[in-house]
N, C-alpha and C positions, 0 to 999 in steps of 0.2 A: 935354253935348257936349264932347267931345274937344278942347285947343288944339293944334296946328299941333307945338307943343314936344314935347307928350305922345305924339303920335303915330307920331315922331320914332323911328328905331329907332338905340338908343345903345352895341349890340352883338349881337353874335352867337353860337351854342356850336354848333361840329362836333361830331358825338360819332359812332363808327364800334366795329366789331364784326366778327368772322369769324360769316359766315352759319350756321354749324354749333355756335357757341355760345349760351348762353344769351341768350335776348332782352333781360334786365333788367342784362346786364354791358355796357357801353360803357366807352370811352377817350373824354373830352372831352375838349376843348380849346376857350376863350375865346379871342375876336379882335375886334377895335375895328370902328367900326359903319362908318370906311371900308372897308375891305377886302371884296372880291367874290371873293376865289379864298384858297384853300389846299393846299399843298401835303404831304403825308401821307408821309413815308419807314416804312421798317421793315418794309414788309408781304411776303407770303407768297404767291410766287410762283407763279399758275396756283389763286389760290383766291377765292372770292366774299365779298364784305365787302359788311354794308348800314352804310352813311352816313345820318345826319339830322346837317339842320339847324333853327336855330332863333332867330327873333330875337329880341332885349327893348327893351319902351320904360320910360319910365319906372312904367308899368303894371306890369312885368313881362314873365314868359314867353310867348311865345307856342307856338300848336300847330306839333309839326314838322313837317318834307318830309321825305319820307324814300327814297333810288335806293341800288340794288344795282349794284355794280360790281367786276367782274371784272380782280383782275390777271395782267394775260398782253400780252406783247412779239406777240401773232399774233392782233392783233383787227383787222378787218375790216367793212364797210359789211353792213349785213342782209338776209336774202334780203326782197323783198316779199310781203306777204299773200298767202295761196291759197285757192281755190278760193270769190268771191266769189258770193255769192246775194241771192236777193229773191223769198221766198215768201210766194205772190201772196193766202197768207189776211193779209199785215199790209199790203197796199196799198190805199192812201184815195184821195182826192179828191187832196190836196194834201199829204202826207208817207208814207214807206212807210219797215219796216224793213228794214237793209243786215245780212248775215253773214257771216262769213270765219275763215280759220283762219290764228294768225300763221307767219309763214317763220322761220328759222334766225336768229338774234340773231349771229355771225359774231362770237362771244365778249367780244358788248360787248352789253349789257340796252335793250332798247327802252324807246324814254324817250316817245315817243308817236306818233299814225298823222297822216295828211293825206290827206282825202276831197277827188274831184274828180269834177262830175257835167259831164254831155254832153247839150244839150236837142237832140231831134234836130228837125226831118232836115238843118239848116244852121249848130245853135250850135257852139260852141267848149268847150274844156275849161276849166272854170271852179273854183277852191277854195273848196270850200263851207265844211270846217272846218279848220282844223289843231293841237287840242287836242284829240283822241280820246286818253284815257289808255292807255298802254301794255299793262293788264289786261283790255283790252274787247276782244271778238269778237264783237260788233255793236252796231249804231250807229241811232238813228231819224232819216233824213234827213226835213227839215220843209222850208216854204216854197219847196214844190213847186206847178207849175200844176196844173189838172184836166184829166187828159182827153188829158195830153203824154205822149211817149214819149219814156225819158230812158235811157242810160251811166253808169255807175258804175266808174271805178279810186281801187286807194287805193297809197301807198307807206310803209315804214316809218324811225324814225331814230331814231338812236343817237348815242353818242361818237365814233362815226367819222368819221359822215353821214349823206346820207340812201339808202336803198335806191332800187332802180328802181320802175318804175308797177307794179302787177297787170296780169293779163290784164282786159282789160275783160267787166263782164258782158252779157246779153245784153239786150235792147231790152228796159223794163218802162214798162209804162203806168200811169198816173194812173187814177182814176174821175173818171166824172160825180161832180158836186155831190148827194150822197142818192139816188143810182141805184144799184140792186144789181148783183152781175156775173149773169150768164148768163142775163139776161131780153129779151122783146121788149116795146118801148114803144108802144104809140099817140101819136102827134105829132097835134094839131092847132093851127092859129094863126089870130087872128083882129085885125083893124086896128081902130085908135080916132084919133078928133080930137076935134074940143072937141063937138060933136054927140053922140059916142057908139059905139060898138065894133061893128063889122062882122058878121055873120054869123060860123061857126066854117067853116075850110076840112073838106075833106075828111080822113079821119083817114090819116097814114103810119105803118105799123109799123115799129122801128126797132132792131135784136137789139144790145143792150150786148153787144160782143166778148167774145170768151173770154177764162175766167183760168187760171194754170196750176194745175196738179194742186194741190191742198192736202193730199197724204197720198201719201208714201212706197210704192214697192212695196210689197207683200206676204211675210210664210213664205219668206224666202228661205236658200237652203240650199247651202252649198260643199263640194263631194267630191272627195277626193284620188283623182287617177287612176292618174299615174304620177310619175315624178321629176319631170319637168317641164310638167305640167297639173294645172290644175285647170278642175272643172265647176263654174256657175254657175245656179242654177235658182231663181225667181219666180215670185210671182202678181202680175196687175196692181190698182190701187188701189182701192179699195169705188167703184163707180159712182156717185154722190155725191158723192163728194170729188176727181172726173176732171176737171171744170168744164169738159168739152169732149171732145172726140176725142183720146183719146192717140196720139198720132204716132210713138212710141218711147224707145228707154231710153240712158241713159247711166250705164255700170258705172264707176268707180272702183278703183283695186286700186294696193296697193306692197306692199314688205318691212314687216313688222313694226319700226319704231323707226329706217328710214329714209324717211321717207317723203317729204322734199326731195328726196334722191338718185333714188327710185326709181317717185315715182307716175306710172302712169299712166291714159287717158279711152278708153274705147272705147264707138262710140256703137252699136247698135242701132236697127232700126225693127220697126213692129210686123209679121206677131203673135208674133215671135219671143218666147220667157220663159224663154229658158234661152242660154246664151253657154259654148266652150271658150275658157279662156287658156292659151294656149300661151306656149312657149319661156322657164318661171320658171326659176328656181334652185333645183336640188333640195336636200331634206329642210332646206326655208324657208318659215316662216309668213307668211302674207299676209291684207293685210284686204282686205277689199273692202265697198265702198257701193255703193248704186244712186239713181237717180231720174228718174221719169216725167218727160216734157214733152208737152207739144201748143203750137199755133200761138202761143199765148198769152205762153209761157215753159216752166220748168222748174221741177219742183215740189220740195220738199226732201228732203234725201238722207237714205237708212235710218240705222237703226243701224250701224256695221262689225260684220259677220262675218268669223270666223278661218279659215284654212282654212292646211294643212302639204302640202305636195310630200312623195313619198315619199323613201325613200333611195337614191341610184344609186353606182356607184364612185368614191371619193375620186381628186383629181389627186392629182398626183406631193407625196413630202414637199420639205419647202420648199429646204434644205440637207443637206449630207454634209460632215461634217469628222472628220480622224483626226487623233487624239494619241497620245499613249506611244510612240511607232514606233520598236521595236528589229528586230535583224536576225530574231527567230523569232515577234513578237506584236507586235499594236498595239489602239487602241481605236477602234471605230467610233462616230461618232454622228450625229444627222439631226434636223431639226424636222420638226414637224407640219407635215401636207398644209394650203396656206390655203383650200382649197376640199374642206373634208370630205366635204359632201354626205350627210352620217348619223351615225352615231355608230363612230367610228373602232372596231376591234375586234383589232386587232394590226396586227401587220408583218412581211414576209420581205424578209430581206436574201441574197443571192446574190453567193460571190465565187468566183474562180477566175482563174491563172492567164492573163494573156495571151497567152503562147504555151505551149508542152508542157515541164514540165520532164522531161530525161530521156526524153522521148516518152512523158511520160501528163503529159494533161492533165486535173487533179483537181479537180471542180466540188462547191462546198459548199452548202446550201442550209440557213438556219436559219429558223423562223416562232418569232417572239416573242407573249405573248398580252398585248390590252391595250395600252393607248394610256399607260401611268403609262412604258414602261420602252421611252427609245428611244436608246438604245444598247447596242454589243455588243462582249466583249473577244475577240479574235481570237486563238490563238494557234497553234502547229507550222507557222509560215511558213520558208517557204526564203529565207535573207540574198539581196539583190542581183534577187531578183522580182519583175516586177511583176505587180502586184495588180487585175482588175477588180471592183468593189466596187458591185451592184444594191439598190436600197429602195423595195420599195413596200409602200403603205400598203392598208389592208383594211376594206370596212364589210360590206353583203352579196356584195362581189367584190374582187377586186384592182381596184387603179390604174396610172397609168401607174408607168415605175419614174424613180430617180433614179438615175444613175451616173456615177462617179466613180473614177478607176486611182492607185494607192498603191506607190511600191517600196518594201518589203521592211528595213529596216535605216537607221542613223543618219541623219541630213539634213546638210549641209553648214553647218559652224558649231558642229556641237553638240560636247562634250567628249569627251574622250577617258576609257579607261577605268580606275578606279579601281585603285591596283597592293596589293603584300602583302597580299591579303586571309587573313585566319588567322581560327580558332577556339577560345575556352576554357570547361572545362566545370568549373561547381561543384557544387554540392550541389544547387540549388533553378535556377539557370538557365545557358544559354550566352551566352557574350558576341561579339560579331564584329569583328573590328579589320582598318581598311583604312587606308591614305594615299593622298592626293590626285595624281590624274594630270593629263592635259595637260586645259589650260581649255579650248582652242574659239576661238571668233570671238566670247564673252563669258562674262560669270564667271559661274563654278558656284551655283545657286540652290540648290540640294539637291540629294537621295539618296533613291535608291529600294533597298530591298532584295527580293531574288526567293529563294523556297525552292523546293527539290526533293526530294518524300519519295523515299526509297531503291525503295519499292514501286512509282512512278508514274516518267515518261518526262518531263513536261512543267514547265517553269519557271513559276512563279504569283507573283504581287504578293503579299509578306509584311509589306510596311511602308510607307506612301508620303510624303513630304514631310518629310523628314529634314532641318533644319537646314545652311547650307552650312557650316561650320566644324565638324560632328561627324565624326568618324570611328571612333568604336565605336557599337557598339547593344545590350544586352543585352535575352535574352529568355530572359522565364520558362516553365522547363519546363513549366508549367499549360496552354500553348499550343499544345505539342506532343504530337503522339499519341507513347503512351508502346511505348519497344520497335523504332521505326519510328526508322531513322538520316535523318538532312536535310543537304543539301547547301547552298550559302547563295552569291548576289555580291552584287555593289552596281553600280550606274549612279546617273554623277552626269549631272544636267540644269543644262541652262540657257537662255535664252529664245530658243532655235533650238530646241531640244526634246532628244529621250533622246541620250546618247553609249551608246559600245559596254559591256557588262557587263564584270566583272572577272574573271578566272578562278575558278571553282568551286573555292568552301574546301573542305578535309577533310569527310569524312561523319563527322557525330557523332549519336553515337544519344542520343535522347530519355528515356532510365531514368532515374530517378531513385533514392537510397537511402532511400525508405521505411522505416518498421519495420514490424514482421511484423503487426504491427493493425491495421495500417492497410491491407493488402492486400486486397482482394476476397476468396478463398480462403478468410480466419482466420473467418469468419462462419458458413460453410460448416463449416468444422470444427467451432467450440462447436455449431454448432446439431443434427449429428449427436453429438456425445458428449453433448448433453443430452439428447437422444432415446435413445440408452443408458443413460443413467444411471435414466431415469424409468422402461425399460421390465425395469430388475433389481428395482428400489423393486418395482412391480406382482408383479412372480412369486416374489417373494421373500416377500408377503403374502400370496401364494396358498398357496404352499409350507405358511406359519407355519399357515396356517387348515384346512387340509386334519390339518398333524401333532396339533395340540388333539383334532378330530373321533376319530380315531383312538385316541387314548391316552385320552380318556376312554369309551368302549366297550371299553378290554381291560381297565383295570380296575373293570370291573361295578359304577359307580356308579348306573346305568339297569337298573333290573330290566322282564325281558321281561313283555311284554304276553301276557298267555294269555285264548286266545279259546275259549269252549267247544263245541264241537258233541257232538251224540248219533247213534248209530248203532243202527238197530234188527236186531235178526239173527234168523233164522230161527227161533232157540228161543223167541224174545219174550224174548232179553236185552237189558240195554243197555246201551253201554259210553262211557264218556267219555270224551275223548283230549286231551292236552296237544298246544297248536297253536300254538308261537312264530313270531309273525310279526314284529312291530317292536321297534323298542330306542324307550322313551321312559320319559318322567320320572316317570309315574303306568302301575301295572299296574290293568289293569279286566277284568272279563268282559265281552265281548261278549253282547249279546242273542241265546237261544237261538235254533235254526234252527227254523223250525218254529214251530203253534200247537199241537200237542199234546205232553203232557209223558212222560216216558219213562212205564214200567208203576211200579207200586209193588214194591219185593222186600221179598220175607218177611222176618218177624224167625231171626235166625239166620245167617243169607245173612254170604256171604262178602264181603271188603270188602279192600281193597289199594291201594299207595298206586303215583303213575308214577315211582318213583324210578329204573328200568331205562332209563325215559325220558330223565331228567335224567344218569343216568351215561353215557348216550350221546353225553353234551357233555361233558360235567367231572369226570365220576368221584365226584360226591360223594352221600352217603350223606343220606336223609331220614331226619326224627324220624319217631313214630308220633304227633306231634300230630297230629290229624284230629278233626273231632268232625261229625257229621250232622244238615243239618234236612230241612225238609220243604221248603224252595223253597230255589234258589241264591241269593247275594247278592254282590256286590260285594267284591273282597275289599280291605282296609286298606293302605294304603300301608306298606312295611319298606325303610330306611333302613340301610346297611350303610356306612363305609369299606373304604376300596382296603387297609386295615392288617388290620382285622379278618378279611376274605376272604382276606388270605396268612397270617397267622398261625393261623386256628383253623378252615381247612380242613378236613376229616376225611381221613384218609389211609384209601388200600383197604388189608383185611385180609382175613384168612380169616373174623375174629365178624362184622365190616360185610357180606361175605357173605351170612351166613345168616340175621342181622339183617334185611337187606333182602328176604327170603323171605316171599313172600306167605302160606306156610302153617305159616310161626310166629305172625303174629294172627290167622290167620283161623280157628284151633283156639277150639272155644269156651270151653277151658278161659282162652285168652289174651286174652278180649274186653277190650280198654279199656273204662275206667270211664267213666260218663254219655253212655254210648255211647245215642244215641235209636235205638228200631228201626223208625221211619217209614221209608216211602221217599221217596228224593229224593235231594238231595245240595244240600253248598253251600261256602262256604267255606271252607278252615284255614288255619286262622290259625298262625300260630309267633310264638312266645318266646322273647328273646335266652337264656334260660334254657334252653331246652331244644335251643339251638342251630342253629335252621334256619335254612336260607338257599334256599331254595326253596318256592315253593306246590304243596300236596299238594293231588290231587280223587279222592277216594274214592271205586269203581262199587262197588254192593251190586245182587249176585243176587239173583235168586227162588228159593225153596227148589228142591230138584231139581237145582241146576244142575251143572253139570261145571264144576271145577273147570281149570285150566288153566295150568302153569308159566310161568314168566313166560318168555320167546323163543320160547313155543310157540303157535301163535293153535290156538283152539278148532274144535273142527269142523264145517264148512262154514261157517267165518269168512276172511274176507282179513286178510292181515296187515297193520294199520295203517302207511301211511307218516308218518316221523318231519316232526311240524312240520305237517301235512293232516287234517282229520279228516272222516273217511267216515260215511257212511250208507250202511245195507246196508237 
């Protein structure tokens, strides 16, 4: 056991914290085991600090205490608990439990509650507890009679003080001693003395009173009607759990996150299960609760349901203030509407003259979109006008408006206007040089500079908050459109607001000296001469390839292709024809036409070569190499230079002539030697020896035949076209 000494607290540690910090960082501070109070500087204004304390004996530490406390100069006594209950499933004989929802702390932390019961129908109000901790929202009131019907308020307190009482709740009863609720009893009673116990009386029935509901309406459901209603609809509680005749309903309903400021009770009686709330606040969430009662009491309230009003027209925006105000522009601006009522969607502002200038009166009307951009720059105002100046704000309609009248040019105080305003132009920017005019009714804050393109009529904000002691400005021609001359003042301010502009400097145009690469233009140019230049390259390799093809076909590196057909005639001759068709690189026979082969001609038969043919191209003169088989073949490939063809040409003569007469070999005294006398024919061949440079094909008659001069065709023959070969 403990001595007296030990137990003895021999100091103490505050230790504190901003509520948003780390739980395990505190500022302690030690203090001697007299002291009861501390006083804490340094802290931060309008914010929540948890505080522990802690005392030590010579044991050591003990467990902390630990209050949150809010610094703020505007704390106040706390609202009282709300909406006190007692459902009647936790009520006994002699203790029942209490519930409640705490009130508004009044920016000082409830530090704990105080219960006071009422025995009815003659007690007084008595304090049952006064350490209910500050974190409890319900309490099990004990040492209660059986069978009494009792009052229940509570109040709350803080660093202030203490709050006011609650509403009192409503009558709740006790139980009989181990009697159930909602039964009827048989009583009977019988007397005894020292003898012995009496007869039993006759039996009385005797119904234990009703208890309230022990279960929450039902399915309940909230429908936005319009901006300002909502529908309410229920079922009533499982018949079981009614503990009696429901008598009717009590709704519950506020704003979402006000619910001190705004709740309100609407009661019901049965067999109503549905309720309109009228006159809310539109496009505003609200909760609502419900709970059944009958004679007994009131039974506990639902869950909250959410329920939104829809959107209707926002009021008026809240303010309209102008700035800049010179004699031709100002700036309009306005807060938000405080009463939305949806989701804002723009604004139109309306202004116009107050009375006719000139007898017209010119009414403007701008719609802004969006709730980010509320304000608007005015400008083509006529100096010394005044101005009526309308705003309203927009969700699914307009609102009311806000309005407000403006005249037209300087306010009284503000400065006068800037004098020598000039311009100079360099290479790369302009610069602007002013000196300072008359101050005002206070000193000049700065400088505003305004440009005017040559192209447009109207003055524009080019620079804002210019230093008061500047009086040039350079700007870079990067800023200005290029080509486009600008005219340029200055207005100096000061906290009366705009004085008069300066007179309009020289127009100075915006060009700059580039170099020639750097123009738009020069891009455009390489990019067409390089599209020329690619599209000579191309036809100039068409040209190259076309003049190759050519020059080598005129000098007869490619010998013609001879293709053979037979022609059969009347007499049963048959005659073979030279048939140039292609230039390529190998000469072949084509495949005979035909499956039958000409007739056979006699030994003897005349024989001739187509050189009449071939000088019908080139004038040159055939060997008599020829030699005859019995089947055509393929003739060898002969290879000639473009040198050899010009130099050892054969030139025409009167012997090439007669040379080339088919009735100088076809004499049999002149038959070439190893001459075969089959019929057929096939290939000749030539020998750079013997000089040829064309292929011969040799026809041989059948004996009998007629003989025929060469440009003469035979009788009842066609004459062969050159290059075609017929059958007849």
């Amino acid at each position: 056991m403990l001595s007296r000494q030990e137990r003895c607290a021999t100091g103490y540690q505050i230790s504190y914290r901003l509520d948003i910090n780390d739980p395990n960082k505190f500022t302690m501070v030690e203090v001697g085991s007299n002291a009861r109070q501390f006083t804490v500087t340094g802290l931060i204004p309008e914010s929540a600090y948890v505080f522990q304390i802690t005392a030590r004996t010579q044991q050591g530490w003990g467990p902390p205490e630990e209050a949150i406390v809010i610094t703020t100069e505007k704390r106040e006594r706390p609202q009282p608990p709300r909406r006190l209950n007692v459902p009647q499933k936790g009520v006994e004989s002699n203790k029942l439990r209490l519930h409640w929802a705490a009130g508004g702390d009044g920016s000082s932390p409830v530090r704990y509650f105080t219960l006071q019961t009422l025995e009815l129908p003659d007690g007084e109000w008595k304090t049952h507890t006064s350490s209910i901790g500050h974190n409890n929202t319900s309490w099990e009131v004990d040492r209660l009679k059986p069978y009494t019907s009792f009052k229940f308020r509570m109040m709350a307190t803080n660093d202030v003080g203490d709050s006011a009482f609650s509403k009192e709740t409503e009558p709740v009863t006790t139980l009989q001693d181990e009697l159930n609720k909602y039964r009827r009893y048989a009583i009977v009673m019988t007397a005894f003395n020292v003898v012995g116990e009496s007869p039993l009386s006759a039996p009385v029935e005797v119904f234990v009173g009703e208890a309230a509901p022990s279960v929450a309406p039902q399915n309940i459901q909230v429908k936005s009607v319009s901006s300002s209603q909502l529908d309410v609809e229920w079922q009533p509680p499982p018949v079981e759990t009614q503990n009696g005749n429901i008598q009717g309903y009590k709704i519950h309903y506020w704003e979402k996150n006000r619910q001190n400021e705004t709740e309100k009770e609407l009661v019901l009686f049965v067999p109503d299960t549905s309720v309109h709330l009228k006159n809310l606040t539109s496009y505003t969430t609200y909760l609502v609760q419900l709970s059944a009662f009958n004679t007994a009491g009131d039974g506990p309230l639902s869950a909250a349901r959410e329920g939104r009003t829809l959107q209707a027209a926002p009021g008026a925006p809240s303010h309209v203030v102008f700035s800049e105000v010179t004699g031709s522009s100002l700036n309009v601006s306005w807060g938000a509407p405080l009463q939305p009522n949806g989701v804002v969607e723009g604004y139109r502002v309306v202004y116009e003259p107050t009375a006719p200038v000139h007898g017209v009166s010119k009414t403007v009307t701008v719609d802004i979109k969006g709730n980010w951009q509320r304000w608007l720059k005015v400008r083509d105002l006529m100096r010394g006008v005044i101005y009526r100046f309308k705003v309203q704000a927009r969700t699914i309609s307009y609102g009311p408006e806000l309005e407000a009248n403006i005249t037209a040019g300087p306010v009284e105080g503000s400065p006068g206007s800037p004098l020598q305003t000039s311009v100079t132009k360099s290479a790369s920017a302009l610069t602007l040089h002013w000196s300072e005019g008359a101050e005002g009714a206070g000193p000049v804050t700065g400088y505003v500079i305004e440009a005017r393109p040559s192209d447009e009529g109207l003055w524009d904000t080019f620079v804002k908050h210019l230093p008061p002691g500047s009086f040039s400005y350079t700007i870079s021609l990067d800023r200005l459109r290029s080509g486009v001359a600008y005219e340029f003042r200055v207005i100096a301010v000061n906290r009366f607001g705009y004085g008069d502009p300066s007179p309009p400097s020289t127009a100075m145009s915006a060009l700059s000296d580039t170099p020639f690469y750097e123009e738009w233009w020069f891009l455009i140019v390489m990019a067409l001469i390089s599209l020329i230049f690619i599209l000579m390259v191309v036809f100039g390799l068409l040209l190259l390839g076309q003049n190759k093809k050519y020059r080598s076909c005129g000098t007869g590196k490619h010998i013609t292709t001879v293709e053979e057909s037979v022609t059969l005639d009347n007499g049963g001759f048959t005659a073979l024809e030279l048939n140039s068709r292609h230039l390529n690189v190998k000469s072949s026979f084509l495949k005979k036409n035909g499956t039958r082969s000409p007739p056979r001609p006699s030994p003897g038969g005349l024989h001739y070569s187509d050189e009449d043919i071939c000088n019908n191209y080139n004038g040159a003169v055939l060997t008599e190499s020829t030699t005859l088989t019995e089947k055509p073949t393929e003739l060898s490939e002969s290879e000639v230079s473009d040198s050899d063809y010009e130099d050892e040409q054969p030139k025409h003569s009167f012997v090439n002539h007669y040379m080339s007469d088919p009735t100088y070999y076809n004499s049999w005294k002149r038959q070439p030697k190893n001459v075969k006398t089959g019929g057929g024919y096939e290939e000749c061949a030539m020998t750079d020896a013997e000089g040829g440079y064309y292929q011969t094909v040799v026809t041989q008659h059948s004996v009998g035949g007629v003989y025929t001069p060469t440009g003469q065709p035979a009788p009842g023959t066609r004459t062969p076209v050159t290059g075609f070969s017929s059958f007849v």
